[in-house]
Each structure stands twice: as C-alpha cells, then as structure tokens.
C-alpha positions in Angstrom: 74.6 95.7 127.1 73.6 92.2 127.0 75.6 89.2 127.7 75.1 86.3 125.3 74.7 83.0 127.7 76.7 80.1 127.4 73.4 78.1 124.9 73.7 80.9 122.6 76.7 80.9 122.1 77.3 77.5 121.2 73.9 78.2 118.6 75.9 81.2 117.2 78.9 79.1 117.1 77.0 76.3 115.0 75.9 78.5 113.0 78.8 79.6 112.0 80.4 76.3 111.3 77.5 75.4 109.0 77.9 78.5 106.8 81.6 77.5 106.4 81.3 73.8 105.5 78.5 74.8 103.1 81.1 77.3 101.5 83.8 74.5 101.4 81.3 72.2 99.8 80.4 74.8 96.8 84.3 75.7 96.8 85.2 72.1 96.1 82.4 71.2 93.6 83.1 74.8 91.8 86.8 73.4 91.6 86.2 69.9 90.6 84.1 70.7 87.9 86.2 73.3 86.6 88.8 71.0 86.4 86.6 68.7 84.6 85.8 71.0 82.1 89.2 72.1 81.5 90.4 68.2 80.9 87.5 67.6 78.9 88.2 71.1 76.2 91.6 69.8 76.0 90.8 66.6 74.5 91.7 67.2 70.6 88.5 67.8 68.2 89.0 66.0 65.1 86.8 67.5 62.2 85.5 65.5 59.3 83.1 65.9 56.1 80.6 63.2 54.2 78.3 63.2 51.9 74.4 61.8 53.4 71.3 61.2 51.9 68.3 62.9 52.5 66.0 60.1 54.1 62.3 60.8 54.0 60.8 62.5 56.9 64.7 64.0 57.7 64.9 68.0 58.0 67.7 70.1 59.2 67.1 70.0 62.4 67.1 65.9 62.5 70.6 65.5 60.5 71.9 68.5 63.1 71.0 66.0 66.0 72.5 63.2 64.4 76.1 64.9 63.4 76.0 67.5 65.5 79.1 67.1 67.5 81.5 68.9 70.3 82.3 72.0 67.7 79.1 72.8 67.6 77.1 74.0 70.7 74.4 75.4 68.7 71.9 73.9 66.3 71.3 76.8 64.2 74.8 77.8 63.7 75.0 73.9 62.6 72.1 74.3 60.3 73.7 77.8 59.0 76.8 76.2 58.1 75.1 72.7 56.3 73.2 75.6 54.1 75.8 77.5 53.5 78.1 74.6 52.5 75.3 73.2 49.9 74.5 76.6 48.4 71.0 76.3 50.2 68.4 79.4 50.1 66.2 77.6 53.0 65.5 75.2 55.1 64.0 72.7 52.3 65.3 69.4 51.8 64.7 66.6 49.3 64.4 62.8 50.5 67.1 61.4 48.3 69.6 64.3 47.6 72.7 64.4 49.3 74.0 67.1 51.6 77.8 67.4 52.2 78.7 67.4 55.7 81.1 69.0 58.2 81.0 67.1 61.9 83.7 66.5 64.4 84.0 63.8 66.9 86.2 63.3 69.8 87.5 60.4 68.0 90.1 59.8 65.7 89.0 57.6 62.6 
C-alpha cells in the first residue's frame, strides 16, 4: 500500500477545494438567474390590438419584429395568429392595406 506524502496531499486537497467553489459558483448563478426569471414572468402582460398599414417593402416577418412582444416567443406562431386574425390564406401582403393587430407590452398604456 502506498502512502500519499505530505505535497500530494495538499495537491489532492486543492483539488478538491477548486471543484467545490466551482460548484458554488454555478449554484449561485443557477439561483440568481432563476430568481431573475421568476421576477421578470411575474411582471403583468398587458395585451393590446391596432390596426397598421402595410408600408412597402414590409412582410410578415418585419411587422412580427416590430410588435412582437413578451407573449410571443415565437415568430411563426405570431405570424399564424396576424393571418388568422385577417382571414389570410398566405403570407402575402399589400403596401397600403391594413392588418389588425394583437401585441402586448410590459407596459400599461
């Protein structure tokens, strides 16, 4: 059986330290952002509707970056409901019609 010396030990020992701060470091950032995202979903969501005009150049996707807000995490499901809301078949919009719509915002107007 060997016997660890005295230099290895204190190696072994450091070692061991490091792998426990770096686990306090993760534990603390894992529990700091979680507690930042809980704060942050319980802010109320307030949920409006307007009427835009279709600017040339403007598709879907452009108006779903420009309303797009914190009920809506995904851009096609934004797109999907704009469509659905003004009876669209596709994706194909007209400079100077008007679309109705539906977009939240943190903020109470």
């Amino acid at each position: 059986m060997r016997v660890n010396t005295r230099a290895e030990q204190i190696v072994r020992n450091r070692k061991i330290m490091l792998v426990v701060f770096i686990f306090a470091i993760i534990a603390t950032a894992f529990v700091l952002f979680s507690a930042r995202a809980a704060a942050e979903d319980s802010r109320p969501v307030y949920e409006y509707c307007t009427s835009y005009e279709v600017q040339p150049g403007d598709t879907l996707w452009t108006i779903a970056d420009h309303f797009m807000g914190p009920d809506f995490t995904d851009k096609q499901t934004f797109i999907s409901n704009v469509k659905q809301l003004n009876h669209l078949g596709d994706d194909n919009i007209t400079a100077g019609n008007y679309l109705v719509i539906e977009y939240s915002s943190y903020e109470k107007l």
